[in-house]
Backbone as JSON Lines, residues from 0, in Angstrom:
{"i":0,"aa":"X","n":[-5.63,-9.3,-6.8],"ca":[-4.66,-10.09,-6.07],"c":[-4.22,-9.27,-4.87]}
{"i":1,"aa":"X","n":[-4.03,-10.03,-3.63],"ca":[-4.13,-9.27,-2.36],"c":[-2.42,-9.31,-1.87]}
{"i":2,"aa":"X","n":[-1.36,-9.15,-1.72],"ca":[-0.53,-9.17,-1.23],"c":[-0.72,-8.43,-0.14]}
{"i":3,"aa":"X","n":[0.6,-8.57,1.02],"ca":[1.06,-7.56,2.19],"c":[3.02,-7.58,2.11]}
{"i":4,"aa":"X","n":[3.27,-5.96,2.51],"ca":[4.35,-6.17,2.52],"c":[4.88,-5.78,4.26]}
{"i":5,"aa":"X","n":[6.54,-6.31,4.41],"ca":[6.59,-5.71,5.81],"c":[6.96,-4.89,5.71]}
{"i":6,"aa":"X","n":[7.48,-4.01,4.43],"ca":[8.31,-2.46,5.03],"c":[8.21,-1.9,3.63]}
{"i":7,"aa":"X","n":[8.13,-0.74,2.94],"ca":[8.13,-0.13,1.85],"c":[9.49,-1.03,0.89]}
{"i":8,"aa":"X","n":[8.68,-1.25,-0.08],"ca":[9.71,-1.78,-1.03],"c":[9.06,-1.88,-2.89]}
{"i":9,"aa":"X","n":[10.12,-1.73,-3.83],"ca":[9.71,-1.92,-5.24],"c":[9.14,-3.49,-5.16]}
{"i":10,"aa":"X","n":[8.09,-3.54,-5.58],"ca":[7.83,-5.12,-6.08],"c":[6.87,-4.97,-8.09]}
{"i":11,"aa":"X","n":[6.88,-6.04,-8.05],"ca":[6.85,-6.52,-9.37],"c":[5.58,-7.45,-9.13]}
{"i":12,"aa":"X","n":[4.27,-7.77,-10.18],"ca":[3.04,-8.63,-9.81],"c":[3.27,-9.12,-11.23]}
{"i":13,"aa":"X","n":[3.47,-10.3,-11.6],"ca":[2.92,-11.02,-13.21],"c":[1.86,-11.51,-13.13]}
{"i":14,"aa":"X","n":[1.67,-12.1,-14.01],"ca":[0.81,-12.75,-14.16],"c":[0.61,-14.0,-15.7]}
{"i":15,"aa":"X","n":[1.53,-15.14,-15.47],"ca":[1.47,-16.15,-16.53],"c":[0.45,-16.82,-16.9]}
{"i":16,"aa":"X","n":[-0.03,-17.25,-17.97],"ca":[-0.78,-17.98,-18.69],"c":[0.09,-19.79,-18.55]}
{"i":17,"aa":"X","n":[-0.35,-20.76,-18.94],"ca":[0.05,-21.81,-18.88],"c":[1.13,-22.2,-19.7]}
{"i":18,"aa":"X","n":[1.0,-21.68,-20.54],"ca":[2.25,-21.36,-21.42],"c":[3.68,-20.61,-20.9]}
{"i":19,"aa":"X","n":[3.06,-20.07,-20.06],"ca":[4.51,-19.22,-19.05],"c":[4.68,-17.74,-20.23]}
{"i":20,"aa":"X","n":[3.2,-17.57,-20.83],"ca":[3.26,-15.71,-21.7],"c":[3.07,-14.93,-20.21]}
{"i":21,"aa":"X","n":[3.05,-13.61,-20.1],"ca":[3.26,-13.04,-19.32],"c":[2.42,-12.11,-19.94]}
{"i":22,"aa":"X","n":[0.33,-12.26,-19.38],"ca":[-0.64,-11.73,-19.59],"c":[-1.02,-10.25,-18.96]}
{"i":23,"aa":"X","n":[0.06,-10.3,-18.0],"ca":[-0.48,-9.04,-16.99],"c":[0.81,-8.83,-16.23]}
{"i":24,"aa":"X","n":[1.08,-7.68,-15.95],"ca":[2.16,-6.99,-15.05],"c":[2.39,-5.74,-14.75]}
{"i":25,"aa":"X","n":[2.59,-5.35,-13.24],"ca":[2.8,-4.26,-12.57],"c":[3.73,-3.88,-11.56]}
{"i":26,"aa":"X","n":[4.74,-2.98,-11.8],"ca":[5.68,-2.7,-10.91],"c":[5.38,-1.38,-9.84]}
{"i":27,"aa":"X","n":[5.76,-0.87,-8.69],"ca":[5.83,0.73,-8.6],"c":[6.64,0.0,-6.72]}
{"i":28,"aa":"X","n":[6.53,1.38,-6.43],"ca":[6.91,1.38,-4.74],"c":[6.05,1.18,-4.18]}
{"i":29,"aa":"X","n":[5.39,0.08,-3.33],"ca":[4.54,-0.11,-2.2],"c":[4.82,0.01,-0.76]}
{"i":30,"aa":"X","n":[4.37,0.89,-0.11],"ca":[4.58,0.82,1.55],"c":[3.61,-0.19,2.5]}
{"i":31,"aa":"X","n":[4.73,0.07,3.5],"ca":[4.46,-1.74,4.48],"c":[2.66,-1.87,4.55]}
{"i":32,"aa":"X","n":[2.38,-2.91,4.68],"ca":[1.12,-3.21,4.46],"c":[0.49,-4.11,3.73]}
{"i":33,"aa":"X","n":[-0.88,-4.09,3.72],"ca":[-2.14,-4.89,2.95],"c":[-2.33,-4.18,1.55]}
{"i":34,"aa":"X","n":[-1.9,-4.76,0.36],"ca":[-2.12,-4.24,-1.05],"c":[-3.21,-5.35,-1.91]}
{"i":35,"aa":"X","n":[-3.8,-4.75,-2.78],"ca":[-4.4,-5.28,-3.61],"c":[-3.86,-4.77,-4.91]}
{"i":36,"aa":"X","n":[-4.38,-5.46,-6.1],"ca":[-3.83,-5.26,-7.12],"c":[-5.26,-5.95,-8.02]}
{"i":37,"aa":"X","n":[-5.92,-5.14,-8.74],"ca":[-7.06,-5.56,-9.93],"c":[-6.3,-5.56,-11.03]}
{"i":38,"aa":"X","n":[-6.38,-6.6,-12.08],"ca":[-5.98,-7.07,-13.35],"c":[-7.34,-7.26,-13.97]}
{"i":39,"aa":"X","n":[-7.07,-7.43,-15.1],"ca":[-8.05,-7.17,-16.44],"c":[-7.13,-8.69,-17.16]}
{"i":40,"aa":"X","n":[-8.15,-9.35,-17.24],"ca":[-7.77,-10.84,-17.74],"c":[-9.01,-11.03,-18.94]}
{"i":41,"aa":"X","n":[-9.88,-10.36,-19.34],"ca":[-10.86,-10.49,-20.07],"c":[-10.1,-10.7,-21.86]}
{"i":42,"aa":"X","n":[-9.07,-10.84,-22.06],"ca":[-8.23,-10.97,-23.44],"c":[-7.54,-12.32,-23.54]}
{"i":43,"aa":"X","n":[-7.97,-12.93,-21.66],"ca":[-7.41,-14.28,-21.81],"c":[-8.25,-15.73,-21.43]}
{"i":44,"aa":"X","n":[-7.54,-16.69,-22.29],"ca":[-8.33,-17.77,-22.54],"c":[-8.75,-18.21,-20.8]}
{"i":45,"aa":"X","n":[-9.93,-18.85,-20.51],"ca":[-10.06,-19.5,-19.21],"c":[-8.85,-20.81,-18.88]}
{"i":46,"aa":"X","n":[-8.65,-21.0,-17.86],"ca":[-7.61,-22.24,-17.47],"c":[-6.59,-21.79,-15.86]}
{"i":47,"aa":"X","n":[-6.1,-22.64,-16.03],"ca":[-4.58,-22.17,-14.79],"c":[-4.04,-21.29,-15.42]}
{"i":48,"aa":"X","n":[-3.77,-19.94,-13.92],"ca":[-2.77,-18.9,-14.05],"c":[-1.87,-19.03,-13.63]}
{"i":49,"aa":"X","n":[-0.72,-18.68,-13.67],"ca":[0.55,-18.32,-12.57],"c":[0.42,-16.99,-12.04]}
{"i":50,"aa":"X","n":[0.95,-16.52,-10.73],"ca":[1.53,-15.31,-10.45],"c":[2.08,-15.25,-9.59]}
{"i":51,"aa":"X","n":[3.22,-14.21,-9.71],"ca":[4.2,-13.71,-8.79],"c":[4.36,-12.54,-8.71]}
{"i":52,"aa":"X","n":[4.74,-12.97,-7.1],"ca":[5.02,-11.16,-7.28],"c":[6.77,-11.55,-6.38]}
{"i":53,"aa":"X","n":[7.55,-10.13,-6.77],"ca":[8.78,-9.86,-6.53],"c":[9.48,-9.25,-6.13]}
{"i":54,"aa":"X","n":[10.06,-8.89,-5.07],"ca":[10.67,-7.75,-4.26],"c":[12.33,-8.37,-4.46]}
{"i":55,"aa":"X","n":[12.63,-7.02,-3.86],"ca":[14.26,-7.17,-4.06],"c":[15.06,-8.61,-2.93]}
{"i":56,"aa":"X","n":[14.11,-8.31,-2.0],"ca":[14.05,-9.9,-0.83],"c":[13.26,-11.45,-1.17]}
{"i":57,"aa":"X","n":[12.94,-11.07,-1.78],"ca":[11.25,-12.09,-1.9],"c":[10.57,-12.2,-3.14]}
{"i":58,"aa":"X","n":[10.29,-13.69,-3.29],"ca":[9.51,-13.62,-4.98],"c":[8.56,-15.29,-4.27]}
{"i":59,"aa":"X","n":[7.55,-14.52,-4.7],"ca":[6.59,-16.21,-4.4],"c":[5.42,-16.21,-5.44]}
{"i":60,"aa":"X","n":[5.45,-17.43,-5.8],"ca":[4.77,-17.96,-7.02],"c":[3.43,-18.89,-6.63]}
{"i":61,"aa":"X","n":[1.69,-18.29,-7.14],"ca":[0.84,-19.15,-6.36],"c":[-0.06,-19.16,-7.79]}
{"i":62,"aa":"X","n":[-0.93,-20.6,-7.56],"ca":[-1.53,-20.96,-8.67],"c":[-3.05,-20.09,-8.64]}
{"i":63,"aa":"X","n":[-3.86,-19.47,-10.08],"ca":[-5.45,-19.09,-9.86],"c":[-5.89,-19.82,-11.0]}
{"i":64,"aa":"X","n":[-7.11,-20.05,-10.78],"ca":[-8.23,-20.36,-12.07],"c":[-8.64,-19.06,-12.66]}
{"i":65,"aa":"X","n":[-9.46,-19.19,-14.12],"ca":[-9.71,-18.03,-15.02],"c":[-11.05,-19.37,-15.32]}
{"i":66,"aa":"X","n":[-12.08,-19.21,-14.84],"ca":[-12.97,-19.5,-15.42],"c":[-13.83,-18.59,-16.59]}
């Protein structure tokens, strides 16, 4: 999952199942920029994901497939 931030800040990445379980998650300090983030989803069923990610300003929520 690719985020960018505008200025160094703590953020937060989930990652929900359809159920709204919470399959995957990562916090730390990221500086301003283009981030990626690799998850390991191989423990979960295929279908719609949720994820968000969360800063102390900002939280946005976008839909993925798990084929």
């Amino acid at each position: 999952i690719r985020f960018q931030l505008p200025k160094e800040s703590v953020a937060t990445l989930q990652v929900f199942d359809s159920h709204g379980k919470v399959v995957f998650s990562q916090s730390g300090l990221f500086g301003p920029g283009l981030h990626a983030v690799l998850i390991d989803l191989s423990g979960v069923q295929a279908g719609v994901l949720y994820y968000q990610l969360e800063t102390p300003e900002y939280r946005a929520v976008e839909k993925m497939a798990k084929f």
